[in-house]
N, CA, C and O atoms as a GROMACS GRO file, in nm:
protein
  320
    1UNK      N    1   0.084  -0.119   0.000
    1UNK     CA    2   0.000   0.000   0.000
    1UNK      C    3   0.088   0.125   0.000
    1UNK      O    4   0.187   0.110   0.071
    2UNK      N    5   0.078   0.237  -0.058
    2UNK     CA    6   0.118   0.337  -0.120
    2UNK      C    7   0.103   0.457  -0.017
    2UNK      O    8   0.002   0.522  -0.044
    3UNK      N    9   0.171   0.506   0.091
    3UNK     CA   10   0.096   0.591   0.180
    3UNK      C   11   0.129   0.742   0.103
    3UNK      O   12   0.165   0.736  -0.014
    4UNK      N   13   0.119   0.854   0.156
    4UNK     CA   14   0.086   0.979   0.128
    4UNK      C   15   0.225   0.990   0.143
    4UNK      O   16   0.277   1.049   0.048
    5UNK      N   17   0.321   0.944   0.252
    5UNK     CA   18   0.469   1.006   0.264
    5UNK      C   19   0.562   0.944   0.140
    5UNK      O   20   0.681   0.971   0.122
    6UNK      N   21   0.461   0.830   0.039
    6UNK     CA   22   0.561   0.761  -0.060
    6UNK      C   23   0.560   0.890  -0.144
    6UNK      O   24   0.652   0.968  -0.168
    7UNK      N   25   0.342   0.893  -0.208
    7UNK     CA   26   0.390   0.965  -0.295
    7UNK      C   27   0.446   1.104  -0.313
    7UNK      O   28   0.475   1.163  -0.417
    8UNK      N   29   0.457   1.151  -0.155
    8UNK     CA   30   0.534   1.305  -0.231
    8UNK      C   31   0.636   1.254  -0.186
    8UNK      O   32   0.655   1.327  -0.090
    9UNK      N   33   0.746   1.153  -0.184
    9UNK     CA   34   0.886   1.126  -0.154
    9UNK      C   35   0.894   1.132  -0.296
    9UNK      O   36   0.975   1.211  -0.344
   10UNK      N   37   0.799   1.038  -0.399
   10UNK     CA   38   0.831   0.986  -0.551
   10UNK      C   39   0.860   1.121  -0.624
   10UNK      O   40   0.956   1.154  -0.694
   11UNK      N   41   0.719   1.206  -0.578
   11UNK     CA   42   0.703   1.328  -0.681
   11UNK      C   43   0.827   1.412  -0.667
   11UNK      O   44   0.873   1.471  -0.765
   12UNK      N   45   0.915   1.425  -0.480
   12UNK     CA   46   1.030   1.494  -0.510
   12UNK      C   47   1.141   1.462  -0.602
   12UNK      O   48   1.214   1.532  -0.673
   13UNK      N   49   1.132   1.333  -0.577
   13UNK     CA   50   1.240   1.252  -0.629
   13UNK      C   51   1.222   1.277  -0.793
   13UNK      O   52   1.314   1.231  -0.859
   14UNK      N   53   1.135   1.332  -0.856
   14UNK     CA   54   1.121   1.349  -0.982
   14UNK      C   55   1.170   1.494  -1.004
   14UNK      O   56   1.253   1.527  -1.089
   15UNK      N   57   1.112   1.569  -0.925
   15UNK     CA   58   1.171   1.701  -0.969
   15UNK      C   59   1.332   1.723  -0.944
   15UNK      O   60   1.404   1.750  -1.039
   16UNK      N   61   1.381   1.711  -0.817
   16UNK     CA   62   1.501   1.735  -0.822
   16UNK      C   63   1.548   1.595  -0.725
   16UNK      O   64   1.469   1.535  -0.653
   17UNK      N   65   1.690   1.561  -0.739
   17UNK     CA   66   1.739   1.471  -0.649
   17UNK      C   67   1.767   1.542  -0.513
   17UNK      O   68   1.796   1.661  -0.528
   18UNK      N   69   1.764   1.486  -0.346
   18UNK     CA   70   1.751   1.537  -0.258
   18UNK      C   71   1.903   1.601  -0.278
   18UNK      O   72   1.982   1.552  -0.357
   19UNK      N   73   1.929   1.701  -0.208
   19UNK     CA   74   2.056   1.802  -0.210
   19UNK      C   75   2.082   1.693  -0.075
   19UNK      O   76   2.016   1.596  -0.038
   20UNK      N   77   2.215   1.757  -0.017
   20UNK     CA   78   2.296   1.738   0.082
   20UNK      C   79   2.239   1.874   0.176
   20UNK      O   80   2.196   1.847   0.288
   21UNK      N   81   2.238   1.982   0.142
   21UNK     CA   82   2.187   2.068   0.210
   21UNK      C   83   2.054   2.167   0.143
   21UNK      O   84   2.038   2.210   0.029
   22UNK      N   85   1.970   2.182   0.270
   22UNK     CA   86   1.781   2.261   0.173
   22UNK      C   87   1.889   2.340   0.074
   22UNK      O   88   2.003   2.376   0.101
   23UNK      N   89   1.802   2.356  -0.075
   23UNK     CA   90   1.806   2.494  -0.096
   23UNK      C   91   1.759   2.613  -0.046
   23UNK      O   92   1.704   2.615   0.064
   24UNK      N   93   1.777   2.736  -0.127
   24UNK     CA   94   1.781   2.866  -0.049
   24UNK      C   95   1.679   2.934  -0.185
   24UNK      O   96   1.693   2.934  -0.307
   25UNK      N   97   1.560   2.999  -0.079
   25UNK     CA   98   1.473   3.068  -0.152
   25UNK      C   99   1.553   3.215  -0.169
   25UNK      O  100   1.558   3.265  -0.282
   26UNK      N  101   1.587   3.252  -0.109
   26UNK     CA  102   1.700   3.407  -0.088
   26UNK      C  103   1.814   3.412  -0.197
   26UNK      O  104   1.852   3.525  -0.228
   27UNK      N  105   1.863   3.320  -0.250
   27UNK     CA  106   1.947   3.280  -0.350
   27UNK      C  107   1.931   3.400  -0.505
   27UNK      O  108   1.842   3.353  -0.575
   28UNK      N  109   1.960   3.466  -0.539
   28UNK     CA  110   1.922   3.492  -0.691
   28UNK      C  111   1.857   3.488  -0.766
   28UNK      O  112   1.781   3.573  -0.813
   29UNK      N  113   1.888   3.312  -0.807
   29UNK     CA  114   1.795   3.303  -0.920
   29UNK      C  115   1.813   3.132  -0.852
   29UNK      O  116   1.919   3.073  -0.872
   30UNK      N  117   1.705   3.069  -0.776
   30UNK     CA  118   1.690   2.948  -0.713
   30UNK      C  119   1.654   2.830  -0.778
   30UNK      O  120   1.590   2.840  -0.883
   31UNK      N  121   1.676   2.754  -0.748
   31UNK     CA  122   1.578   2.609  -0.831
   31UNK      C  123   1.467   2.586  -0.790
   31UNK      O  124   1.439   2.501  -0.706
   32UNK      N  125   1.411   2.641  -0.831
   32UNK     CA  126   1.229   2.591  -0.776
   32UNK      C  127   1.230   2.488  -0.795
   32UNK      O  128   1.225   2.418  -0.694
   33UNK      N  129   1.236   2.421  -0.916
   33UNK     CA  130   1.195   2.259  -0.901
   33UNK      C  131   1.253   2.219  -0.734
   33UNK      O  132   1.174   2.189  -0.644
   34UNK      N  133   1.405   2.225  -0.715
   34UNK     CA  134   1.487   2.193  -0.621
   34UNK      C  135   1.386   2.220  -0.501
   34UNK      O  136   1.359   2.122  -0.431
   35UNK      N  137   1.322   2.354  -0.469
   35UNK     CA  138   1.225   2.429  -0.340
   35UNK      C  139   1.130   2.336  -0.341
   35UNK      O  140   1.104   2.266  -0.243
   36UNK      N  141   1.070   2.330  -0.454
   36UNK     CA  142   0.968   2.238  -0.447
   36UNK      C  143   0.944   2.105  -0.426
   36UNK      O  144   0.836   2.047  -0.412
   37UNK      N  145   1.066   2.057  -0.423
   37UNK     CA  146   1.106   1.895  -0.378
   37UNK      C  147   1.163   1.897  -0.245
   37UNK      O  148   1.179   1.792  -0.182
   38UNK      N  149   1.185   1.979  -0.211
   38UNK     CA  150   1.193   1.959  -0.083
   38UNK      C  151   1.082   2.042   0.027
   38UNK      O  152   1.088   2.005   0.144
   39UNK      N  153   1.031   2.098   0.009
   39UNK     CA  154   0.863   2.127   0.040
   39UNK      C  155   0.767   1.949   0.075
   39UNK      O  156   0.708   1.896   0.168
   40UNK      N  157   0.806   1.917  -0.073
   40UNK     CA  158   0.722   1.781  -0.081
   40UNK      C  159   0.789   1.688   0.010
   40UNK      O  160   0.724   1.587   0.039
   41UNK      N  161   0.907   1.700   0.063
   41UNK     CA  162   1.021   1.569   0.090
   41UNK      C  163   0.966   1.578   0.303
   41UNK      O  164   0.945   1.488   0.384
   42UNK      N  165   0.964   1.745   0.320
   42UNK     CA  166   0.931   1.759   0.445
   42UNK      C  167   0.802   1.745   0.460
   42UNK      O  168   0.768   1.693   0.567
   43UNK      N  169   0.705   1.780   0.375
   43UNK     CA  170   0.565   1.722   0.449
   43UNK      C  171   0.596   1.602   0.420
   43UNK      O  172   0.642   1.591   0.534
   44UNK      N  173   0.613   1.519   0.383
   44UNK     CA  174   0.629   1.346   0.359
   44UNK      C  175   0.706   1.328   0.541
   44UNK      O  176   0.655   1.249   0.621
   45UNK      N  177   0.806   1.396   0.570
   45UNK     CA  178   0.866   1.345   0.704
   45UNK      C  179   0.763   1.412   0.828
   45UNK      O  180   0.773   1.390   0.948
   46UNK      N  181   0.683   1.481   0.772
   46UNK     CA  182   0.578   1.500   0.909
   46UNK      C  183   0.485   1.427   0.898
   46UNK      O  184   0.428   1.394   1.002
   47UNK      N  185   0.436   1.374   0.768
   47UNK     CA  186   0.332   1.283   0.725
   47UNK      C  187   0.390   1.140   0.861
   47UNK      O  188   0.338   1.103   0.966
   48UNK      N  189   0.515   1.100   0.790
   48UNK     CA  190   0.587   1.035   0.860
   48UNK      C  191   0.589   0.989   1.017
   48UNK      O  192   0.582   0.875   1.061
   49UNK      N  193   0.601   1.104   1.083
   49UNK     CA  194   0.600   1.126   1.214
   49UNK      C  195   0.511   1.158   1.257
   49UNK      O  196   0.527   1.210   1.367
   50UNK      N  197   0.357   1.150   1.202
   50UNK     CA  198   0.216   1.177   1.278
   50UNK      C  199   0.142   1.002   1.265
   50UNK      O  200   0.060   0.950   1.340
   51UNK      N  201   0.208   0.947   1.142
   51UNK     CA  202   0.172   0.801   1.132
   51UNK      C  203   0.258   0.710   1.286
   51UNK      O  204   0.204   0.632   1.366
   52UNK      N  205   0.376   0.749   1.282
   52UNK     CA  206   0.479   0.692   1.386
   52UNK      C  207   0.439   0.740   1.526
   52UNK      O  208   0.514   0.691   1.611
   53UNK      N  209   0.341   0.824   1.582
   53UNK     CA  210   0.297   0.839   1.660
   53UNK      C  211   0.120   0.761   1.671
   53UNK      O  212   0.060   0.746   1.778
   54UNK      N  213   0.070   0.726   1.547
   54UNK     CA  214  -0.033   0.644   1.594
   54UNK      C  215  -0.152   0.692   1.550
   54UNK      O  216  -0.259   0.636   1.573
   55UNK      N  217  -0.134   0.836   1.459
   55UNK     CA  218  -0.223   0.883   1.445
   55UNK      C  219  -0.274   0.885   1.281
   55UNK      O  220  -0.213   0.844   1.182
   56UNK      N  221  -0.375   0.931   1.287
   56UNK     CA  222  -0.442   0.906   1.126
   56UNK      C  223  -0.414   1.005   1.065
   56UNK      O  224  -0.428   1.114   1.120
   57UNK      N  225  -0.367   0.997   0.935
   57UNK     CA  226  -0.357   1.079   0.840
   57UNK      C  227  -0.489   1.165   0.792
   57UNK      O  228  -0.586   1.094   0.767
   58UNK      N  229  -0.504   1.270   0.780
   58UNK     CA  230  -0.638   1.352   0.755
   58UNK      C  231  -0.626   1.404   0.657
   58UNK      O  232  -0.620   1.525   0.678
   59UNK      N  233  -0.617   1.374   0.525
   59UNK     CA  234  -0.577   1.373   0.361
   59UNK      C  235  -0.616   1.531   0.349
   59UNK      O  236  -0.516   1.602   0.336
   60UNK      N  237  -0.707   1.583   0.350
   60UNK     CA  238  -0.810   1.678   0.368
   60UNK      C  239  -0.685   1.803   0.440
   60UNK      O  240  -0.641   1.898   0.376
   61UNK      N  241  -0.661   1.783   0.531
   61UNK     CA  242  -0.619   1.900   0.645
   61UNK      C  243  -0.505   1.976   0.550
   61UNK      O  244  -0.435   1.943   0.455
   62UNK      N  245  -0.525   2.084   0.620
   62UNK     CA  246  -0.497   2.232   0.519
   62UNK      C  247  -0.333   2.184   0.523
   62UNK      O  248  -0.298   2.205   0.407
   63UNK      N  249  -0.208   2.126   0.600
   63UNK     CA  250  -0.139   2.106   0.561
   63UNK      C  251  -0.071   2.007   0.490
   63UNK      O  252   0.051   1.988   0.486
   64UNK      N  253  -0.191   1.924   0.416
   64UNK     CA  254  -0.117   1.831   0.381
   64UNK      C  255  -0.176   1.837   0.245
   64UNK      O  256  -0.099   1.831   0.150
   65UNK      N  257  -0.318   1.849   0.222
   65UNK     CA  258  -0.408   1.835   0.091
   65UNK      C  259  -0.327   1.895  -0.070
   65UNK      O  260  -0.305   1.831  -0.172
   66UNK      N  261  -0.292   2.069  -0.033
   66UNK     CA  262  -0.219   2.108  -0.140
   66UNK      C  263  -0.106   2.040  -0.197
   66UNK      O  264  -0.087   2.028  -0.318
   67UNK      N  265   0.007   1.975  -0.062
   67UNK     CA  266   0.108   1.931  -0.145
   67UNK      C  267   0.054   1.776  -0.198
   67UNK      O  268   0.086   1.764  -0.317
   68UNK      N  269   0.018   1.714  -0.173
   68UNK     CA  270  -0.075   1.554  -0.194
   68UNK      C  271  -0.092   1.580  -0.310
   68UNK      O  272  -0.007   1.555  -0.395
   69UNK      N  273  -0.198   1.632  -0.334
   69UNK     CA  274  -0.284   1.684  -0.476
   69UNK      C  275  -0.147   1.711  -0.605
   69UNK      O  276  -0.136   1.630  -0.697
   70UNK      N  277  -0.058   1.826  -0.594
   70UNK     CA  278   0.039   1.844  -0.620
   70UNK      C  279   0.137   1.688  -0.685
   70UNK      O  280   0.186   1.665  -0.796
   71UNK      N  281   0.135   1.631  -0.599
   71UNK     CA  282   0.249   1.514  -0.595
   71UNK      C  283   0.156   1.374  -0.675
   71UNK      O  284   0.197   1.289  -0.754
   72UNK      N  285   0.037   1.392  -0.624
   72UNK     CA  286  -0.032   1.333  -0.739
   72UNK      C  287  -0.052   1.353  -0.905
   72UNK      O  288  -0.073   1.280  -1.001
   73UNK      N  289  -0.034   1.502  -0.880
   73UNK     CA  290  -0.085   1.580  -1.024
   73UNK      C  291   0.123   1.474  -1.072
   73UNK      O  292   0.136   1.372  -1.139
   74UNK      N  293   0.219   1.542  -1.015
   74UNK     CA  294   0.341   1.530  -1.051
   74UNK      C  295   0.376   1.341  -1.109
   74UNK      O  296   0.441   1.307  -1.208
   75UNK      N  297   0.297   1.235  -0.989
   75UNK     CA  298   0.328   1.097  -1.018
   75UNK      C  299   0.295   1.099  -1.128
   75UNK      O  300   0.383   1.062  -1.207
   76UNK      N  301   0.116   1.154  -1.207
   76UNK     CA  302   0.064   1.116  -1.298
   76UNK      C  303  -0.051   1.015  -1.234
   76UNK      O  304  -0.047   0.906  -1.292
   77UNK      N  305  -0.162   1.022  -1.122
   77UNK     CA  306  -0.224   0.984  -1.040
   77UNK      C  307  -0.311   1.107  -1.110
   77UNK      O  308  -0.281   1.200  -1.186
   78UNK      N  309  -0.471   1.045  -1.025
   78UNK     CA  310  -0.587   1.134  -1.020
   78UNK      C  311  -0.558   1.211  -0.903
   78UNK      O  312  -0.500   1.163  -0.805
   79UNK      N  313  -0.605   1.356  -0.913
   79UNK     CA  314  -0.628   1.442  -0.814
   79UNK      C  315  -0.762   1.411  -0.746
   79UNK      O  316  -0.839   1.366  -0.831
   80UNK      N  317  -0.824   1.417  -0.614
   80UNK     CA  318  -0.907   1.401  -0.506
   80UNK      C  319  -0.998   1.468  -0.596
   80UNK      O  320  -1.113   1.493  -0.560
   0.00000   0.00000   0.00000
């Protein structure tokens, strides 16, 4: 089974490979793709750590729905 922290791990993993260190929104001229994969990479590790505490994922809740949807649109999955 496919949880919510796979698919935005997959969808980062498509846009950019994880850095060694975040990128920097303050930067010049930044890699968004890069911002944006790691946006997706950290809600996946809170996704992570609300499952590892026991609790249910709430697909819906304002911090998780946009990037989900997102990482779905990115796998090539239906959006909700």
């Amino acid at each position: 089974m496919t949880t919510p922290a796979d698919e935005l791990k997959a969808a980062a993993d498509k846009l950019a490979p994880e850095p060694s260190q975040p990128p920097k929104l303050t930067d010049d001229y930044p890699d968004l793709e890069a911002c944006y994969a790691h946006l997706l990479r950290t809600t996946a590790e809170t996704c992570d750590a609300v499952t590892r505490h026991g609790l249910d994922l709430d697909e819906s809740a304002h911090w998780l729905a946009p990037a989900l949807a997102a990482a779905r649109k990115i796998n090539g999955g239906e959006q909700p």
